[in-house]
ROKEMI-660472 format. One record per atom (N, C-alpha, C): atom name; x, y, z. Coordinates in steps of 0.001 Angstrom, whole numbers, padded with zeros to 6 digits. Layout:
! residues N
{site:CA; px:X; py:Y; pz:Z}
...
END
This chain:
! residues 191
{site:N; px:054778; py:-029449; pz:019520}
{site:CA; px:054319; py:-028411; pz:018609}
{site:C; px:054963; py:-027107; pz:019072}
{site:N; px:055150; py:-026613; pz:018012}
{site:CA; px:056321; py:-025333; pz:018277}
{site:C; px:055270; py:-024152; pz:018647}
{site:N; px:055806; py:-022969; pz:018639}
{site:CA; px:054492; py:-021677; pz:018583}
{site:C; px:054186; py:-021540; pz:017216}
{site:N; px:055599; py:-021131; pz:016504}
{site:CA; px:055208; py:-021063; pz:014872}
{site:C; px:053922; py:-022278; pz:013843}
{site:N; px:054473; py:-023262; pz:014781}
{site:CA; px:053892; py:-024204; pz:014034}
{site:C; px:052335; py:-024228; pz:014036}
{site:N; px:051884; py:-023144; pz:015680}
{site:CA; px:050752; py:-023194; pz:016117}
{site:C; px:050482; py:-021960; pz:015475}
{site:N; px:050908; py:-020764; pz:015214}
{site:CA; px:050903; py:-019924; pz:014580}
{site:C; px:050066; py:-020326; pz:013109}
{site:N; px:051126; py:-020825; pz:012645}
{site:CA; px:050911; py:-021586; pz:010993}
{site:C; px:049128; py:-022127; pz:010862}
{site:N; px:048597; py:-022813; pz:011936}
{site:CA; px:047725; py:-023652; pz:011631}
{site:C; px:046761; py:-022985; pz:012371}
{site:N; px:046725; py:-021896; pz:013505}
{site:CA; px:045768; py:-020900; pz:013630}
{site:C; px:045096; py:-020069; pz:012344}
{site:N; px:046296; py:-019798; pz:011571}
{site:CA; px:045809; py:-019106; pz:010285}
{site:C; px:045553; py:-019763; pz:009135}
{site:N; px:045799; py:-021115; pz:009386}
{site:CA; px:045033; py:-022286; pz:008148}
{site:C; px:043698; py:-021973; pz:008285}
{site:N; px:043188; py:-022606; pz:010099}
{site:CA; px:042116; py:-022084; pz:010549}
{site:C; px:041303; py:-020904; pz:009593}
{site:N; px:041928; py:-019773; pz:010374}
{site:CA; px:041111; py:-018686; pz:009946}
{site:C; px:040890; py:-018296; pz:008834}
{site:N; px:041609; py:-018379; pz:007188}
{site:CA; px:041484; py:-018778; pz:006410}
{site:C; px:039936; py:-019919; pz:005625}
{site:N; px:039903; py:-020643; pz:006369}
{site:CA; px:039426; py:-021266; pz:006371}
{site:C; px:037468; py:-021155; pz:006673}
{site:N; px:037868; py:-020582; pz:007989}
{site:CA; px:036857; py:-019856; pz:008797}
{site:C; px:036050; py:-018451; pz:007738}
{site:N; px:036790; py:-017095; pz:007769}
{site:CA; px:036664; py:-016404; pz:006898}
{site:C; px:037073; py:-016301; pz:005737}
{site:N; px:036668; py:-017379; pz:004623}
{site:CA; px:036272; py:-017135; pz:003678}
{site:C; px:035715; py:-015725; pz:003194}
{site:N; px:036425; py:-014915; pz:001828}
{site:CA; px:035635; py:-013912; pz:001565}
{site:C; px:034775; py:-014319; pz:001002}
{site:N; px:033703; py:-013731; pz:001164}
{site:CA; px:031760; py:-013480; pz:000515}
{site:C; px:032214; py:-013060; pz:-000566}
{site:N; px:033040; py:-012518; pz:-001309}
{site:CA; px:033031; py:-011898; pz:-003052}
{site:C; px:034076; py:-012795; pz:-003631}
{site:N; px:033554; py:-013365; pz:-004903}
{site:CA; px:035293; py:-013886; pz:-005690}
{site:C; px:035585; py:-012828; pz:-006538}
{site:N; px:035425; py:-011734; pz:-006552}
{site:CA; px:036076; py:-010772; pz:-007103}
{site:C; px:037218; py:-010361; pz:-007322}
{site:N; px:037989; py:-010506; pz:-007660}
{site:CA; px:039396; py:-009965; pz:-008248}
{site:C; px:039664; py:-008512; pz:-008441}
{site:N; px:039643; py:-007704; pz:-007373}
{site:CA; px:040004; py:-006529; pz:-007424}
{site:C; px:041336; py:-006108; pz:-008197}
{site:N; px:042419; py:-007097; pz:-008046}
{site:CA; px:043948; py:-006512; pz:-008968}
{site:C; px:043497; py:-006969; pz:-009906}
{site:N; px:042616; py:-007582; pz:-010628}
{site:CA; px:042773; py:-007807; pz:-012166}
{site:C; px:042318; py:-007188; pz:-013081}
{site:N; px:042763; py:-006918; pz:-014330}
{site:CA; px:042266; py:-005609; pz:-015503}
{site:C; px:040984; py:-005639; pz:-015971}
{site:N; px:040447; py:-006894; pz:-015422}
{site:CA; px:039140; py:-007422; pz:-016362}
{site:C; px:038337; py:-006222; pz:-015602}
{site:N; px:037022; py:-006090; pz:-016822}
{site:CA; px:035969; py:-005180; pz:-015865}
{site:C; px:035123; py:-005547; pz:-014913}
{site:N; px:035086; py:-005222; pz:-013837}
{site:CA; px:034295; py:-005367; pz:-012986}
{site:C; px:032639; py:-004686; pz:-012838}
{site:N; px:031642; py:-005665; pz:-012202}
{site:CA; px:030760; py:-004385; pz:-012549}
{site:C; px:030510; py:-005286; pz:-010482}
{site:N; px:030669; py:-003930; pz:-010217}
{site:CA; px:030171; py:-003711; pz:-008701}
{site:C; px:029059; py:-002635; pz:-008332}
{site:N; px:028048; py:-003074; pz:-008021}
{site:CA; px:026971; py:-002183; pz:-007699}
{site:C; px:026833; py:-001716; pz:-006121}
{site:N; px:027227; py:-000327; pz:-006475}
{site:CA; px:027282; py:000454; pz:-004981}
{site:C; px:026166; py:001279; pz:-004523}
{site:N; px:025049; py:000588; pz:-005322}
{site:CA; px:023631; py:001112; pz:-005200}
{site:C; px:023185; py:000427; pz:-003633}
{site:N; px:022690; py:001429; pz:-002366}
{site:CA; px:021897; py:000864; pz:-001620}
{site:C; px:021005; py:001037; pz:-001321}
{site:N; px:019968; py:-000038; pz:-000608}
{site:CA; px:018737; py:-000516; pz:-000705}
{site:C; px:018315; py:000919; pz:000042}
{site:N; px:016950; py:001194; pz:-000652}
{site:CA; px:015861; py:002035; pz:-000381}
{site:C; px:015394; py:002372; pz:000959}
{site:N; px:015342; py:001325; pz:001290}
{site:CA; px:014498; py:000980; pz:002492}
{site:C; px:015218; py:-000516; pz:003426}
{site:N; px:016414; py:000421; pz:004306}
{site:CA; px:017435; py:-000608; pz:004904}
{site:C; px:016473; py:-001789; pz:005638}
{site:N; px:015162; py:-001630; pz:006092}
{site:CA; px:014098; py:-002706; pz:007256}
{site:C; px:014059; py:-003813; pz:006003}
{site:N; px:014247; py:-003822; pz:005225}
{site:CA; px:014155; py:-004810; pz:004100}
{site:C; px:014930; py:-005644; pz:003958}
{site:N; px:016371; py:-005179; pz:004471}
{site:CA; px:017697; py:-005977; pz:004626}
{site:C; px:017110; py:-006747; pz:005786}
{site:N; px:016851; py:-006364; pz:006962}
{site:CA; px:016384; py:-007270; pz:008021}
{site:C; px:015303; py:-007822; pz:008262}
{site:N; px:014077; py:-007962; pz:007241}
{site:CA; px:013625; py:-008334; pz:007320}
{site:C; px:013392; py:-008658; pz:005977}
{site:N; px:013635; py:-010199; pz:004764}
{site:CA; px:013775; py:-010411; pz:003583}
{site:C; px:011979; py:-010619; pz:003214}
{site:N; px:011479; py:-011291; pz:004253}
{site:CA; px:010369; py:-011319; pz:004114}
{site:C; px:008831; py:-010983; pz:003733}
{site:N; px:009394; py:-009610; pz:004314}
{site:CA; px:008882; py:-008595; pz:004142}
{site:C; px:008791; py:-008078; pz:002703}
{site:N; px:009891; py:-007502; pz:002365}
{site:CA; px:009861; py:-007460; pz:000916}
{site:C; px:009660; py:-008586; pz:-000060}
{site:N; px:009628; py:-009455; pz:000073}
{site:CA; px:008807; py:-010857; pz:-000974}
{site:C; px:007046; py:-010256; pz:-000567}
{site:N; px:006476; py:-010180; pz:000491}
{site:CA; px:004774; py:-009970; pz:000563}
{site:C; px:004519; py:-008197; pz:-000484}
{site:N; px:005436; py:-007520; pz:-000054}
{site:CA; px:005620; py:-006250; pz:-000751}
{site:C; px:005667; py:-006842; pz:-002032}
{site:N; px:006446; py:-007224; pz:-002837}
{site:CA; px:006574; py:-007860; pz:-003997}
{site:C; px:005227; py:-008339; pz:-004852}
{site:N; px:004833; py:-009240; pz:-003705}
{site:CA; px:003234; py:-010191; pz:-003896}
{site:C; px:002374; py:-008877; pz:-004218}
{site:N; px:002284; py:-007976; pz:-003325}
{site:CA; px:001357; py:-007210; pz:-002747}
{site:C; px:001514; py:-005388; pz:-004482}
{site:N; px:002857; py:-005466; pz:-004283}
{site:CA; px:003117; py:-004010; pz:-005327}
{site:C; px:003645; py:-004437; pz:-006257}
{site:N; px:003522; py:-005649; pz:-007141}
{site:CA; px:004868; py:-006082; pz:-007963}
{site:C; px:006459; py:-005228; pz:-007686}
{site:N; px:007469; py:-006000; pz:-008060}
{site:CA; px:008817; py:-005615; pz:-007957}
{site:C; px:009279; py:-004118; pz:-008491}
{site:N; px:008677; py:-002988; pz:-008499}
{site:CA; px:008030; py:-001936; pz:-009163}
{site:C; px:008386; py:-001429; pz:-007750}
{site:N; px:007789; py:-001916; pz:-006747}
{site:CA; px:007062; py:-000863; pz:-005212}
{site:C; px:007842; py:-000119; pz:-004901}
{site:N; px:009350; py:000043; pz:-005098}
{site:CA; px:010200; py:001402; pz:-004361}
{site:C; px:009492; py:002840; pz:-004812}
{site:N; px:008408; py:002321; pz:-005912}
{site:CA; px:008080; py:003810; pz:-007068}
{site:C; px:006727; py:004025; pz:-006434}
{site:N; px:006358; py:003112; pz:-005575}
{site:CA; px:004763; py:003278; pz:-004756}
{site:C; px:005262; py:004127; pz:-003185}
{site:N; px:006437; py:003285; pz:-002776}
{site:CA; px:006130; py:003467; pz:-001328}
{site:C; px:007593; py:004691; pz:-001005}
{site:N; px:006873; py:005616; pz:-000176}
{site:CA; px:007801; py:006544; pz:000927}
{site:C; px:008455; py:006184; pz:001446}
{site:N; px:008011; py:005549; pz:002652}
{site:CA; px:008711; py:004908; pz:003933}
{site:C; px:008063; py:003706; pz:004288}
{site:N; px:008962; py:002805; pz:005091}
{site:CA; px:008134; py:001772; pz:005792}
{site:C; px:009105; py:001639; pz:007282}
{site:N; px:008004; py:001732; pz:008195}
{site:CA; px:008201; py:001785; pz:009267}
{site:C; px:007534; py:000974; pz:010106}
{site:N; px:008744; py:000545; pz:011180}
{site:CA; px:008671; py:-001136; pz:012197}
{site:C; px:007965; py:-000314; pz:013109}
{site:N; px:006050; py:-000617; pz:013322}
{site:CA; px:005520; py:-000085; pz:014249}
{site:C; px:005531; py:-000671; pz:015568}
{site:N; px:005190; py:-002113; pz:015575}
{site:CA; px:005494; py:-002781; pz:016837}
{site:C; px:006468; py:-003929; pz:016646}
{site:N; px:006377; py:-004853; pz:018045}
{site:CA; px:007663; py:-005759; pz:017940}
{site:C; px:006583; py:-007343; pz:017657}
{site:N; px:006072; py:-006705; pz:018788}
{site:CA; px:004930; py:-008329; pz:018753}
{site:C; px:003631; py:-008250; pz:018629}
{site:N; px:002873; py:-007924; pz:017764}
{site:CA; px:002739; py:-009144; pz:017006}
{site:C; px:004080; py:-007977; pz:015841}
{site:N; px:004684; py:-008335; pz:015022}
{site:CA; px:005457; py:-007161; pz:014357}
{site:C; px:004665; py:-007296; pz:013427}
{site:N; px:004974; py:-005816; pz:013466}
{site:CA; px:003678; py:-004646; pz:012731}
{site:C; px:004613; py:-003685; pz:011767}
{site:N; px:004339; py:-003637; pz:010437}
{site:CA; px:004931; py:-002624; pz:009490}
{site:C; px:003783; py:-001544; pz:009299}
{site:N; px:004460; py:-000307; pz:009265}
{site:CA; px:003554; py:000533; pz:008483}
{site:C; px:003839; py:001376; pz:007163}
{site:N; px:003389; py:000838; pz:006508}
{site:CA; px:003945; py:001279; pz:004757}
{site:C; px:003357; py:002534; pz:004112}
{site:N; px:003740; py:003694; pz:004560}
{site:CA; px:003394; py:004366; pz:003661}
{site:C; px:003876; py:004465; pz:002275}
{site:N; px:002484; py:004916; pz:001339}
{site:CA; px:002846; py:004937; pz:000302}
{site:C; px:002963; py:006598; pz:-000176}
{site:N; px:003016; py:006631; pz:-001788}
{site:CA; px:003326; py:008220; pz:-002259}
{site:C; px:002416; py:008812; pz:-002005}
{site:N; px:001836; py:008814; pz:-001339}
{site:CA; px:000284; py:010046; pz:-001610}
{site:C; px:000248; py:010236; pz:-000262}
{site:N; px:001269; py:010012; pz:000559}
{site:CA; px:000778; py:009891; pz:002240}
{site:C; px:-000061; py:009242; pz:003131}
{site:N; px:-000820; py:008427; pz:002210}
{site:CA; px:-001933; py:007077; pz:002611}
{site:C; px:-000525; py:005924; pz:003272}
{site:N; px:-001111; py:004859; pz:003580}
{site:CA; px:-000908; py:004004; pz:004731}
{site:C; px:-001411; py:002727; pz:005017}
{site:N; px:-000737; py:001662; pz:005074}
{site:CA; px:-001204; py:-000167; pz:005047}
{site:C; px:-000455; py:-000446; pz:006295}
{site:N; px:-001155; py:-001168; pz:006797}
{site:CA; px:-000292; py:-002143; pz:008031}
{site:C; px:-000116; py:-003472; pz:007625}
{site:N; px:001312; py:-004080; pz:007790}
{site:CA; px:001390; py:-005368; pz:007141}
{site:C; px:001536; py:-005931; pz:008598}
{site:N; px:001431; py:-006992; pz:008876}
{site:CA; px:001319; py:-007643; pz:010359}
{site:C; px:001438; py:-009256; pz:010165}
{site:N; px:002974; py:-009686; pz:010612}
{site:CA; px:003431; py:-010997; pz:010528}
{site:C; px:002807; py:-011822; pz:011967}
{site:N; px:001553; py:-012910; pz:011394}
{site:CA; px:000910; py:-013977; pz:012464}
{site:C; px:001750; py:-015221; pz:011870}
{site:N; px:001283; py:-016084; pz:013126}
{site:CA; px:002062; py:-017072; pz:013295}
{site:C; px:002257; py:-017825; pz:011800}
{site:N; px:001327; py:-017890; pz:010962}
{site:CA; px:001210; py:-018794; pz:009746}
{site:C; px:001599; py:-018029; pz:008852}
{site:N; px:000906; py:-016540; pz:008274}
{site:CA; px:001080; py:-015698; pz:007258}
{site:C; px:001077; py:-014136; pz:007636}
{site:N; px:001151; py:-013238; pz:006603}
{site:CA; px:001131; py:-011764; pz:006715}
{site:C; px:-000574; py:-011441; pz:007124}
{site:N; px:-000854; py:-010793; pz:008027}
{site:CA; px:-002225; py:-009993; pz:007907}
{site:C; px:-001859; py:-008682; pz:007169}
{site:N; px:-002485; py:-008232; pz:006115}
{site:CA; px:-002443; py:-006801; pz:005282}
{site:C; px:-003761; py:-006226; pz:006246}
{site:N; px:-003333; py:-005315; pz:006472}
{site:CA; px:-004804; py:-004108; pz:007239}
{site:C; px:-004515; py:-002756; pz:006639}
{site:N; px:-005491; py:-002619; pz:005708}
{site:CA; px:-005831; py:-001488; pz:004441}
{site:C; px:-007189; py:-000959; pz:004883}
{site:N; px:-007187; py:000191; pz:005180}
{site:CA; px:-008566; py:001254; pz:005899}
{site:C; px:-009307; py:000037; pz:006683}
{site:N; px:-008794; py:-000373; pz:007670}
{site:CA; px:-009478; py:-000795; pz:008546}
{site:C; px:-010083; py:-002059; pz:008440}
{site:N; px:-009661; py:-002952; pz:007156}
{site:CA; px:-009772; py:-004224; pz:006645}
{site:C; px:-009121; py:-004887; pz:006847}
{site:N; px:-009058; py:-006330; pz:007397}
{site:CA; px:-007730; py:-007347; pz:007648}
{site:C; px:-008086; py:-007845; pz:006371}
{site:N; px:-007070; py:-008527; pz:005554}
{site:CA; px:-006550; py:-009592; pz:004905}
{site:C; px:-005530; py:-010611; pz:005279}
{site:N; px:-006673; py:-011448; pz:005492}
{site:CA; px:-004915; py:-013028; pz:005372}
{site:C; px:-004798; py:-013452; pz:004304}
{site:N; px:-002902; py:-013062; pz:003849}
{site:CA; px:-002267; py:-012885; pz:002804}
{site:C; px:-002399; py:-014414; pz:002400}
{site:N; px:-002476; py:-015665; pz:003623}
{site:CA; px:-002453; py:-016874; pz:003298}
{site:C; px:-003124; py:-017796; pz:002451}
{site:N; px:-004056; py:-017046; pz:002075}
{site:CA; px:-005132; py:-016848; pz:000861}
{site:C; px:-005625; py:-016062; pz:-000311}
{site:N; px:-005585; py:-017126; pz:-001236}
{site:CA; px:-005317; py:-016025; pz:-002264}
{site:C; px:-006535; py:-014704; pz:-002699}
{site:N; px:-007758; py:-015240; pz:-002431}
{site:CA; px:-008514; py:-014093; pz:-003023}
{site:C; px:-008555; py:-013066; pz:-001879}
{site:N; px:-007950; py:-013332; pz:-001062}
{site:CA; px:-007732; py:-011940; pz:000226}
{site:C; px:-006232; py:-011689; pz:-000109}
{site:N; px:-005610; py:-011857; pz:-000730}
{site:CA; px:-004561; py:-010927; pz:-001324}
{site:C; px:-004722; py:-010513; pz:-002463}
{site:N; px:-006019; py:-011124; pz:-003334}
{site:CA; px:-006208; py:-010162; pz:-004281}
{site:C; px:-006978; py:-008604; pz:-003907}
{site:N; px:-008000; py:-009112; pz:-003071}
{site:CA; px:-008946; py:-007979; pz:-002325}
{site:C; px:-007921; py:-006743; pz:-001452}
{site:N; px:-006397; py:-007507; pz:-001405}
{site:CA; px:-005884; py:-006601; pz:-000941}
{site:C; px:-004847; py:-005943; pz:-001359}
{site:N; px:-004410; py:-006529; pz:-002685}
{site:CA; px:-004351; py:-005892; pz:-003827}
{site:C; px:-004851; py:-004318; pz:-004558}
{site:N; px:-006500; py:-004948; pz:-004864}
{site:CA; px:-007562; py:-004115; pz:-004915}
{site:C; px:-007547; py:-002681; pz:-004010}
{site:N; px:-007340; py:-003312; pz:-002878}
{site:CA; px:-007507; py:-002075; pz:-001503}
{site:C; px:-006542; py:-001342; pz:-002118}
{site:N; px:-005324; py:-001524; pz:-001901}
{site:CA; px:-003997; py:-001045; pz:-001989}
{site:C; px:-004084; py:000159; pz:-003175}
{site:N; px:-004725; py:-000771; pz:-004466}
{site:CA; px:-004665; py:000334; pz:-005775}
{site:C; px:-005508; py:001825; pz:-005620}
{site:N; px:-006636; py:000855; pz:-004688}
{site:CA; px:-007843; py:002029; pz:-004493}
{site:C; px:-007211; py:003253; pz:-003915}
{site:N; px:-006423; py:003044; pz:-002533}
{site:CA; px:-005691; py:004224; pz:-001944}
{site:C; px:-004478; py:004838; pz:-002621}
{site:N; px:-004218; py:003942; pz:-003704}
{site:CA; px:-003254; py:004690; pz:-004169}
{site:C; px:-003633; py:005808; pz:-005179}
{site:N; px:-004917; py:005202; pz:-005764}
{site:CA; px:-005469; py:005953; pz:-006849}
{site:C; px:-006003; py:007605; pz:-005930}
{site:N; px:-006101; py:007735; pz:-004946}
{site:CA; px:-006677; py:008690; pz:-003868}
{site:C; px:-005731; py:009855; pz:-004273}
{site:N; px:-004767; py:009468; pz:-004667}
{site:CA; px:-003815; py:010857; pz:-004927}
{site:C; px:-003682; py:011740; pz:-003647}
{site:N; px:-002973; py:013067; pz:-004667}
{site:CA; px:-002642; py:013576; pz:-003407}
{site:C; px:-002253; py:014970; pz:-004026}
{site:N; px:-003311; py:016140; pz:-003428}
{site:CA; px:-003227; py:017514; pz:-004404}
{site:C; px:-001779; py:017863; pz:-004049}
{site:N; px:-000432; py:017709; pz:-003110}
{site:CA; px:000701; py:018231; pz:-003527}
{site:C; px:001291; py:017232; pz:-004596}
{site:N; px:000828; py:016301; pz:-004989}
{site:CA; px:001735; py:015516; pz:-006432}
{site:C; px:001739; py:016059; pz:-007701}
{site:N; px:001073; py:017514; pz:-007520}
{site:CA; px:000743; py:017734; pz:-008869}
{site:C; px:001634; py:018965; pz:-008892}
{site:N; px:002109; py:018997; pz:-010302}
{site:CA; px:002979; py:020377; pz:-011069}
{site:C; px:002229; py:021270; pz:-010443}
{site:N; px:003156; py:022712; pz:-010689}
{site:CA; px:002463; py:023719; pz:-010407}
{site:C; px:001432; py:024311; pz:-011549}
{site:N; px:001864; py:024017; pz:-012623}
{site:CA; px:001267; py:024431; pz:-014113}
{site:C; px:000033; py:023819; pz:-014155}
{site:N; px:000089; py:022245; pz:-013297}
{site:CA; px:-001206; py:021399; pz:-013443}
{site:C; px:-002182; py:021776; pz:-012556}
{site:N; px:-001501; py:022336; pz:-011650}
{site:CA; px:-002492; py:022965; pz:-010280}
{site:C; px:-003156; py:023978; pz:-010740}
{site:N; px:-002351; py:024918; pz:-011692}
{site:CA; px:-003210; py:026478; pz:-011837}
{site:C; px:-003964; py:025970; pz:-012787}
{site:N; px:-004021; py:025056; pz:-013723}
{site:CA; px:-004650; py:024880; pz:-014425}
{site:C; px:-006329; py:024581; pz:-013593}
{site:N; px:-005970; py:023305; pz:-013552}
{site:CA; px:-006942; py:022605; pz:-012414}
{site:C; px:-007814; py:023524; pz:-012064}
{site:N; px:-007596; py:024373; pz:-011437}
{site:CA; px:-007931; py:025511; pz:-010365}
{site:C; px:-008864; py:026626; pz:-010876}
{site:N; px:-008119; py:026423; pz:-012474}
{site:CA; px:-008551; py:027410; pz:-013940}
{site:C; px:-010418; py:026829; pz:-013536}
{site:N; px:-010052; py:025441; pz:-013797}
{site:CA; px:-011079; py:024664; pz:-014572}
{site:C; px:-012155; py:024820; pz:-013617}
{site:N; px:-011618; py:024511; pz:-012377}
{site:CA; px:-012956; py:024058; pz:-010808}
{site:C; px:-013381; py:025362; pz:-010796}
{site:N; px:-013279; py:026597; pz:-010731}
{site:CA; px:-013348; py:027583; pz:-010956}
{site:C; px:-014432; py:027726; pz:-011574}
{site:N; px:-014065; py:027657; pz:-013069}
{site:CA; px:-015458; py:027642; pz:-014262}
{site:C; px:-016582; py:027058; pz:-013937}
{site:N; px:-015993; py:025687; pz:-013774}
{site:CA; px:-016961; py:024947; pz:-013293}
{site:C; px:-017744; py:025030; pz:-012293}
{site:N; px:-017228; py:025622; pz:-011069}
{site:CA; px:-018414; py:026063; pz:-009761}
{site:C; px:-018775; py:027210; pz:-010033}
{site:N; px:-018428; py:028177; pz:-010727}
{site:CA; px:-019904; py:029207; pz:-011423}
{site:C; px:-020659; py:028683; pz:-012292}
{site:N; px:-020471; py:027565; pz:-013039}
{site:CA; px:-021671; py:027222; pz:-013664}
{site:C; px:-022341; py:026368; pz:-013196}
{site:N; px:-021944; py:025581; pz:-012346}
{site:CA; px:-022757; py:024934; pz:-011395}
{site:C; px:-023745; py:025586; pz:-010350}
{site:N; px:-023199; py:026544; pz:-010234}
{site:CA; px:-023878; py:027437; pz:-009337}
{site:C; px:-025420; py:027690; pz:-009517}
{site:N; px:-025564; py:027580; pz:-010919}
{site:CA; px:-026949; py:028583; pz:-011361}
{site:C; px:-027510; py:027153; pz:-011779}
{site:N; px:-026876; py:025995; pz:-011987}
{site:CA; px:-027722; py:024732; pz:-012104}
{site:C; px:-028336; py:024402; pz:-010735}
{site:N; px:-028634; py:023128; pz:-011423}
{site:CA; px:-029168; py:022644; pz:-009592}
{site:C; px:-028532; py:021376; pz:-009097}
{site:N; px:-026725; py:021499; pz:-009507}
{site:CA; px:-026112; py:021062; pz:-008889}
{site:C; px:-025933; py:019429; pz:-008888}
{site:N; px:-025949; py:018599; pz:-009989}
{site:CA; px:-025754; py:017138; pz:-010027}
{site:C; px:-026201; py:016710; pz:-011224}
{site:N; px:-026519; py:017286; pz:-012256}
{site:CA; px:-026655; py:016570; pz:-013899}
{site:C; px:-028116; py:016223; pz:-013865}
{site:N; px:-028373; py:015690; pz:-014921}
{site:CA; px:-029937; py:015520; pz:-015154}
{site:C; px:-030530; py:014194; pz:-014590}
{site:N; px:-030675; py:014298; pz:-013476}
{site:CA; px:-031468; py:013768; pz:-012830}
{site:C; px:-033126; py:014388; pz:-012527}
{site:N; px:-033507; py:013479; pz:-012501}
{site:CA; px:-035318; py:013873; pz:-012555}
{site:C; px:-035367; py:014103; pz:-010925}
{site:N; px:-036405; py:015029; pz:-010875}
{site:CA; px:-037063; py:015558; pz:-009909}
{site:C; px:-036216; py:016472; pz:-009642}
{site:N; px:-036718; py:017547; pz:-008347}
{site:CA; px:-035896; py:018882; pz:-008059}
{site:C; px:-034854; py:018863; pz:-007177}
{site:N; px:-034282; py:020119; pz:-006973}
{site:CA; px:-033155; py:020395; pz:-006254}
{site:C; px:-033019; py:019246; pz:-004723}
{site:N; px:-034277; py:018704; pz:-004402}
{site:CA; px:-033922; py:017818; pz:-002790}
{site:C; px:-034069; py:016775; pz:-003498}
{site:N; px:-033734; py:016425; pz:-004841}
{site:CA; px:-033114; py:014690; pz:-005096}
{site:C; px:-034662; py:013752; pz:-005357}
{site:N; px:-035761; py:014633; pz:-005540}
{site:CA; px:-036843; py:013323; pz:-006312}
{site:C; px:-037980; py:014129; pz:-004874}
{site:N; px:-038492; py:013336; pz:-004437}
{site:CA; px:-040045; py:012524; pz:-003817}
{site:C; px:-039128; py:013019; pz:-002321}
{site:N; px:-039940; py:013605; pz:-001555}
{site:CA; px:-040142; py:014158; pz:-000374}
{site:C; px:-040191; py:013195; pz:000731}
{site:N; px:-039673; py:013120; pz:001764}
{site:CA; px:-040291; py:012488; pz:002687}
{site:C; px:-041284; py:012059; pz:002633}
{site:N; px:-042198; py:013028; pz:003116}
{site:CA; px:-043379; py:012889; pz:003195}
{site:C; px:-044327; py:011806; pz:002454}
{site:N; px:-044006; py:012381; pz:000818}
{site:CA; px:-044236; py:011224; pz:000141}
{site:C; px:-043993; py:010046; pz:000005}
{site:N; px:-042825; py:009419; pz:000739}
{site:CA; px:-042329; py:007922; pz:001231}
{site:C; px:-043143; py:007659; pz:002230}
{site:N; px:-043250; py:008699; pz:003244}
{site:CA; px:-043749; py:008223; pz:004521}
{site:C; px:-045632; py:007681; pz:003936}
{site:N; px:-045970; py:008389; pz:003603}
{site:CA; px:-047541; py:007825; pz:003002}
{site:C; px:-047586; py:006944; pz:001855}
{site:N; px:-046589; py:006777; pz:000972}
{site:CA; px:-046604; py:005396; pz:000090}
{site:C; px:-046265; py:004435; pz:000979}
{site:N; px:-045637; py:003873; pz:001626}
{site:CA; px:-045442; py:003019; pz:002741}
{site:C; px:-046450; py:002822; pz:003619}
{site:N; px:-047368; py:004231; pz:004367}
{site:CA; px:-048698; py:003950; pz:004976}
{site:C; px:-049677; py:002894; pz:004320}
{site:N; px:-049499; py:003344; pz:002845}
{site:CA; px:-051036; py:003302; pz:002413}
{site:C; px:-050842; py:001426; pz:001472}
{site:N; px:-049083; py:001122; pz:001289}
{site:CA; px:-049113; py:-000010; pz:001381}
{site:C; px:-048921; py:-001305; pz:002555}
{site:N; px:-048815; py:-000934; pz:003304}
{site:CA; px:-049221; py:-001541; pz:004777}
{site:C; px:-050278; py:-001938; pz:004764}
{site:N; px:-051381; py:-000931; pz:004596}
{site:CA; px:-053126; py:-000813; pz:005238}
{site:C; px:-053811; py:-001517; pz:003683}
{site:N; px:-052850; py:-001877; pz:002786}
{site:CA; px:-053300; py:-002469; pz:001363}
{site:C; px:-052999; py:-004218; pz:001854}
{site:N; px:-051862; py:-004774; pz:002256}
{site:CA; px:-052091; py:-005972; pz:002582}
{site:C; px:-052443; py:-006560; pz:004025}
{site:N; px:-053136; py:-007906; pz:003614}
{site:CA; px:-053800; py:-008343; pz:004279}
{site:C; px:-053333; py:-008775; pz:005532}
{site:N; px:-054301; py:-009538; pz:006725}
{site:CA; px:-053426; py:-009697; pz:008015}
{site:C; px:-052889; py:-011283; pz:007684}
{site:N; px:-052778; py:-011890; pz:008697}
{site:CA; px:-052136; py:-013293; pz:008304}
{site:C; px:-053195; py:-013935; pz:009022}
{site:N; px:-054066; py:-013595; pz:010305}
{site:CA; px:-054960; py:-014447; pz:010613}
{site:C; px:-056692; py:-014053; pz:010317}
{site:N; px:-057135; py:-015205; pz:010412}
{site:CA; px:-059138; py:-014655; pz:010415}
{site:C; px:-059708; py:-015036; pz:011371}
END
């Protein structure tokens, strides 16, 4: 075997070996459509997984929910997802499935009505808002309104028509002696 010859069949090899990843035809007239859009949130590239429970968890929608997501620990690995309002989920990969931990709640994702419940969680904090999301026009408005509204609240007694007065109904006191006086009303258990 010559060098050339070894030459020749090194680069059959490599050829072979690296294969390009695109069949794209860059010299040809046809149109190409190449998308030079990149991903949102690069931890997603390395971890595919992740984004399928995100998926489960925000429908395919979630780049429009979430800020950032950030690799909090290694082991057990721990995500922390913030979403738009500055609220916050821990997703946490165990040996079998995802644990979701939403205000201090675990969910195992490995089940379905604890990924609905954590679902649920998820919407709840999202619904929490967040007074910088709002226009400025919507703010002064707002502001117009709470305004009005806590001077006229002021001279009410503060919570809509509910019966009894300003301390919310029946007094202590008055619990504490309806409770006495049904105690000393039933009977003992022995004679």
């Amino acid at each position: 075997m010559t060098a050339n010859e070894l030459r020749e069949k090194i680069k059959g090899l490599v050829k072979q070996v690296y294969k390009p990843t695109s069949t794209v035809d860059l010299d040809s007239s046809a149109e190409v459509d190449i998308s030079l859009e990149a991903e949102k949130f690069p931890l997603l590239l390395k971890f595919p997984e992740l984004k399928r429970v995100l998926v489960d968890l925000l429908t395919d929608q979630y780049e429009v929910f979430v800020k950032d997501i950030q690799w909090v620990a290694p082991k057990p690995t721990t995500f922390r997802i913030v979403l738009a309002n500055d609220e916050s989920f821990n997703l946490v990969w165990a040996v079998r499935s995802w644990i979701c931990i939403v205000e201090g709640k675990r969910y195992y994702l490995l089940n379905l009505n604890e990924e609905e419940r954590a679902t649920e969680s998820i919407a709840r904090i999202l619904a929490y808002g967040n007074g910088q999301a709002e226009s400025m026009d919507a703010s002064g408005e707002l502001a117009a309104s709470d305004s009005e509204s806590t001077s006229s609240s002021s001279s009410s007694s503060g919570g809509g028509d509910f019966p009894g007065g300003e301390s919310g109904g029946e007094t202590e006191t008055e619990t504490e002696t309806e409770t006495e006086t049904e105690t000393e009303e039933q009977p003992t258990g022995g004679n």
